[in-house]
N, C-alpha and C positions, 0 to 999 in steps of 0.2 A: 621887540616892542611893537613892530608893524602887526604881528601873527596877534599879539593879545590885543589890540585894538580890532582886527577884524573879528576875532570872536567873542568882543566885547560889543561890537555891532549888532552884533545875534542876539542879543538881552536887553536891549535900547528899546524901551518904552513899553517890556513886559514886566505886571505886576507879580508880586510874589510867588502867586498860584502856577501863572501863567511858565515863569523861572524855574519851578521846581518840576512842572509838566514837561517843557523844552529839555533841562536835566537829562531828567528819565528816560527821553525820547532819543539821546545822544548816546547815554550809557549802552540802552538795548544796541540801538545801530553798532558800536564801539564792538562790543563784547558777542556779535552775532556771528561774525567771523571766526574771531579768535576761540569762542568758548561756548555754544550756544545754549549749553545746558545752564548758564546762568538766568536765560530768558524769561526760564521757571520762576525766578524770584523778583526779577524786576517787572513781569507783566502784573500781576494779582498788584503790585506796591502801584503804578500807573495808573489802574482802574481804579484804585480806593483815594487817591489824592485828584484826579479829576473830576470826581464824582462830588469829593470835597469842597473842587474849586466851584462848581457849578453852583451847591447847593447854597458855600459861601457869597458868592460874587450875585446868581441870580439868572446867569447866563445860559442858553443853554442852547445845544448845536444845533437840532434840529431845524431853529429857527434860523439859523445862519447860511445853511447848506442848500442849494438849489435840487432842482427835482433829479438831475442829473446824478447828484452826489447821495441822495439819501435813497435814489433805486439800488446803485451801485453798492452802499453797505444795508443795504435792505436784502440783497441776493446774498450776501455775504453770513448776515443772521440766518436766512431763512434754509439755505445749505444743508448745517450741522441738525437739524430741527427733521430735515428730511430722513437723513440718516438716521437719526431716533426713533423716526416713523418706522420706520422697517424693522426695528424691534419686535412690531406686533407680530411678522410672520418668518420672524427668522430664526434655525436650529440652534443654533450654539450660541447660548442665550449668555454665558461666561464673555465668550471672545468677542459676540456682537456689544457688552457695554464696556469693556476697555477700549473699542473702537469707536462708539461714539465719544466717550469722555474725552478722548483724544480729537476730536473733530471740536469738542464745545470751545478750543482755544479761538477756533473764529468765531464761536457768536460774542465769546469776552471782548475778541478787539471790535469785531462790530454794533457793541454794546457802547464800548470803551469811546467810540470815535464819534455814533449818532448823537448823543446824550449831552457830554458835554461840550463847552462852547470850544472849536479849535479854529478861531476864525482869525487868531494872532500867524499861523500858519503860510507867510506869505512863502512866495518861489525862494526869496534869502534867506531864509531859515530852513526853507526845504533843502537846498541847496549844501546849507551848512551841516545838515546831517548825512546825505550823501560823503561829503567831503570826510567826514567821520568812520563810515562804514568804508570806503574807499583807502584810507591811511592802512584802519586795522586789516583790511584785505593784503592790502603790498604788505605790512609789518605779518602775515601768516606765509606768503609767499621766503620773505627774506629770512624767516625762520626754520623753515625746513627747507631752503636750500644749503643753510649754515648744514643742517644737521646729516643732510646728501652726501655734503664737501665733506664731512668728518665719516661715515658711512664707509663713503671711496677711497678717501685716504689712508683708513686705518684696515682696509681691504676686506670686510665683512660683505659689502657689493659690488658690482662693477657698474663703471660709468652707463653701461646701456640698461641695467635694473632702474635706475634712477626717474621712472616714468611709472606716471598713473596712480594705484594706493601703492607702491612702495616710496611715492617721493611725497603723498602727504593721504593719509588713512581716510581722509573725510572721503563721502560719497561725490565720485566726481559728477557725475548730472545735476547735482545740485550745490556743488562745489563752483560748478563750472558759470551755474545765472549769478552768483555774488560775482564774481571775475566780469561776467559779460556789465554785468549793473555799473561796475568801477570803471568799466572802458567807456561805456553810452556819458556817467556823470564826464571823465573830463573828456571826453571828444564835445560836450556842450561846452563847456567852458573854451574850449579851444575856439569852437568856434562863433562865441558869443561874448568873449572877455575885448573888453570895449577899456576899461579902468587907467591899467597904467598908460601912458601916452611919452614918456619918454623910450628911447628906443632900446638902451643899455636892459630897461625894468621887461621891457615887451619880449626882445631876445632869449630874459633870463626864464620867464615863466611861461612863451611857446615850447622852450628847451626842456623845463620841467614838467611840463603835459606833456610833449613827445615822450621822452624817458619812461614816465608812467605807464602811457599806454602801451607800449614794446613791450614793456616788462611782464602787464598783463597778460599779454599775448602772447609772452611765451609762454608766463603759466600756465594759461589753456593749453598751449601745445603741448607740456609736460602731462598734463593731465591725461589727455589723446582722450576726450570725451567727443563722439562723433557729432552728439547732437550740440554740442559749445561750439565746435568746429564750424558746424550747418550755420547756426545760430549766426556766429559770427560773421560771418561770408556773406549773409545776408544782410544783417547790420553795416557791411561794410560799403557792402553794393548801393543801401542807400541813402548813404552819407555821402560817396561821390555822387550819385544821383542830384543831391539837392543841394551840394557846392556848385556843379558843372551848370543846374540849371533854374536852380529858385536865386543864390546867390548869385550867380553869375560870374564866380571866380574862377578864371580857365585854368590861372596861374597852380591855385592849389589846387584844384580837381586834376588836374594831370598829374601835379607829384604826388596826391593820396593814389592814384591810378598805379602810378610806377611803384609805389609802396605798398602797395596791394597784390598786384602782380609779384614782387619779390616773398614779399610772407607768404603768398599762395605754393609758390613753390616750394618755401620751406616747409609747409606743412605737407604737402605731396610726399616729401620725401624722406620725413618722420611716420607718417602716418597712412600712407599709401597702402601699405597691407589689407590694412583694416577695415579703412573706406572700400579698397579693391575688391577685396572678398565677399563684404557683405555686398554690394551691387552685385556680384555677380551670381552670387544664391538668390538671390531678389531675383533676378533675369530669367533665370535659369529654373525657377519656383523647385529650388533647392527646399525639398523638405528638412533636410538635416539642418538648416539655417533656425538657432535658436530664438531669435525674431518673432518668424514664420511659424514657428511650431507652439509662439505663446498666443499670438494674434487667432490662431486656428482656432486654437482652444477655447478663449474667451471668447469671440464671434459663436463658437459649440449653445457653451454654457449661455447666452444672453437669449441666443434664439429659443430658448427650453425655459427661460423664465419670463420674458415678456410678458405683460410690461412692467412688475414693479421689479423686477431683478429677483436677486436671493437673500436679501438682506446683508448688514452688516457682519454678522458673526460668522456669514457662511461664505463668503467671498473666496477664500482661501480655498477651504475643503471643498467646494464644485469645483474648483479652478485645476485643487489637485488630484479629486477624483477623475477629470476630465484626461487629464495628463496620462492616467494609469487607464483610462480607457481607452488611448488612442496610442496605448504602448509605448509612452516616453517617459523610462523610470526615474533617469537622471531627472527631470522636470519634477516628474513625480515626488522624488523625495527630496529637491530644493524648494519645493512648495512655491515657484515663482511668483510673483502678481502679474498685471495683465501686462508693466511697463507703458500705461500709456495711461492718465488721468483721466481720459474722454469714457475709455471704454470701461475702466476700475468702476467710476462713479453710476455707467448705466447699466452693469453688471450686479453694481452694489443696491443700485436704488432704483431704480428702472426709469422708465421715461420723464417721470417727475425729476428726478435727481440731478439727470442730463440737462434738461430743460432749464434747472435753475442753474447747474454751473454754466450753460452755451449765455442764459442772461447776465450774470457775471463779470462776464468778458467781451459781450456784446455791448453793454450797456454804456461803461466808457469808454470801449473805443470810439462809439457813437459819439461824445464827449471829444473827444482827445481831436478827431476830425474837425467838430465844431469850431473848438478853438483854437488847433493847431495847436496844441500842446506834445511836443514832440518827446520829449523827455519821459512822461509817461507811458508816451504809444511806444517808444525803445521798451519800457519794462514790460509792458502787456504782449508785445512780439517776445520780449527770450522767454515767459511765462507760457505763454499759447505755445510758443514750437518746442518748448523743453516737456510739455505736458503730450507731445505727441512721443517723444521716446520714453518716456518714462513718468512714472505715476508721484509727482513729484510733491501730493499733497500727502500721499503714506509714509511718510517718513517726518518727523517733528520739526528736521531744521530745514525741510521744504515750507511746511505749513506754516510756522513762524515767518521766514523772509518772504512769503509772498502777502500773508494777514496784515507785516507788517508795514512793508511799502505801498500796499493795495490800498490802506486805512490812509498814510498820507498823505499820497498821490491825489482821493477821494477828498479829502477836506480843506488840498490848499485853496487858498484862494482864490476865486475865479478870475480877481483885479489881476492878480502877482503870473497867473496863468497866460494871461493876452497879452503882458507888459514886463519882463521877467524883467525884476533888479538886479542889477548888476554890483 
């Protein structure tokens, strides 16, 4: 009874348009997880019933959104638009427009978000879609551990296979920011849930945020994605940072400290190899370090096309003639990308390109600072350092999770932003 009143809370005082837009905006978050190829059908359905609601009602977002929020999906439109541009001088005229087509799903959400009015969009609503995407994350977690325990027990693998894509196929870098995203929504709630006040209710639902987050966090560790790892460690560093000394809670900054320290070790010693090795090729300016030998390459090819890049279609083939030029056939014939968004984007599009994603990302942090909106600066930190390991908008269900939280984040409320409800 209590759960269908508070997400009966979430629909209090939106009009139908409004109802059927929140919907839509629950189903994507839901189903982003679990199945993301569904996205394909619920985005195109979002855009056409928004657009509705606008044209219906009269309302419409631009006028809603402060200068802040309409730069932020103004970089967002103006991106994919770049990439088009490069059309005009790029070889592989096939592969450069299945790439941009692929890119146009952000000017749709930043179409989708400028336009119409999304000014119902307080922090409790934002809130309550997190809590959505966060459920269906632990229910993808608790379903391929089911399928692990059946794996190992019917003896097809061994308990120590049971890490990375053999314990769940999704790409872990990008597997790994829905994980980091679910741990930042309730480590907020942990330390912002004000509501219940008897102590039986407070017990039960600090106990149910603890459990979540562990659980999280092992899935990350099961994953052994270095950069969720990095991500993490940072995220975690400062969160006790701002218990210990904007809160002023000594009490919990020392046990997150002690619980920090303990998971540190646990992951030292799952994951120690991996982190070891690669520092030490790093050190060592180990050429053999597959890292090293993609970073080379792409630094090669950017300095040879300055400044508009190689365009879209040709991204690949410089990357992988670069590879066969520098006698790394393995690279050569996995056709690798650059693994790092910074350098994909100014390889792809050149200084134009770069410049509009570094505004992108500058623009509302710039924002997030102003208002102390911490929740969002968490998403923009695992988005910025997961884009330094890997090129996280080349792949669809990168580009979806971040269009799509970037678009929400962008138009909540500025009131619900300074003043989060609880």
């Amino acid at each position: 009874m209590k759960i269908a009143q508070i997400i009966g809370s979430l629909f209090k005082n939106l009009n139908i348009w409004q109802t059927i837009e929140y919907v839509l905006l629950i189903a994507l978050a839901t189903v982003l997880p679990l199945w993301w190829r569904i996205t394909y059908y619920l985005l195109p359905l979002t855009v056409l019933i928004a657009i509705v609601s606008s044209v219906k009602t009269k309302h419409w977002g631009f006028r809603t959104l402060n200068r802040f929020q309409l730069f932020s999906l103004a970089a967002m439109a103006v991106l994919p638009l770049v990439y088009a541009l490069s059309l005009l001088y790029t070889t592989n005229m096939e592969a450069g427009k299945k790439e941009v087509f692929r890119w146009m799903i952000m000017l749709a959400f930043a179409v989708t978000f400028i336009v119409p009015d999304w000014s119902f969009m307080s922090r409790k609503r934002l809130l309550g879609i997190l809590q959505f995407f966060t459920v269906a994350t632990l229910v993808r977690f608790f379903w391929f551990l089911a399928l692990a325990i059946r794996h190992v027990t019917s003896g097809e693998i061994t308990l120590n296979q049971c890490v990375g894509a053999e314990f769940d196929p999704m790409h872990h870098s990008h597997l790994s920011m829905y994980v980091l995203l679910s741990v930042c929504y309730l480590t907020y709630i942990a330390l912002t849930w004000k509501k219940e006040t008897k102590f039986a209710a407070k017990v039960l639902a600090n106990t149910s945020l603890c459990i979540g987050i562990l659980v999280l966090i092992a899935y990350l560790l099961i994953l052994q994605s270095r950069a969720g790892i990095l991500v993490l460690i940072l995220l975690v560093a400062a969160v006790i940072f701002h218990v210990l000394f904007k809160l002023k809670n000594y009490k919990l900054g020392v046990s997150l400290l002690c619980i920090a320290i303990a998971v540190t070790m646990g992951m030292l010693s799952t994951s120690h190899h991996r982190l070891a090795d690669t520092i030490a090729k790093v050190v060592a300016h180990d050429k053999s370090d597959a890292r090293q030998i993609i970073a080379g390459a792409s630094f090669n090819v950017i300095r040879s096309n300055m400044p508009f890049g190689v365009g879209a279609g040709d991204r690949i083939d410089e990357l992988a003639d670069e590879y066969h030029r520098l006698g790394f056939e393995g690279h050569y014939l996995s056709r690798y990308n650059t693994h790092n968004q910074f350098l994909d984007t100014l390889l792809t599009t050149g200084v134009l390109g770069f410049l509009v994603l570094l505004s992108l990302f500058l623009i509302p942090l710039a924002d997030c600072i102003r208002t102390r909106n911490y929740l969002y600066l968490s998403f923009l930190s695992i988005v910025i350092l997961s884009s330094l390991f890997e090129s996280i908008l080349e792949r669809q269900m990168g580009m979806t999770f971040f269009c799509f939280f970037y678009s929400l984040f962008s138009v909540e409320s500025l009131k619900a932003t300074v003043a989060p409800e609880q």
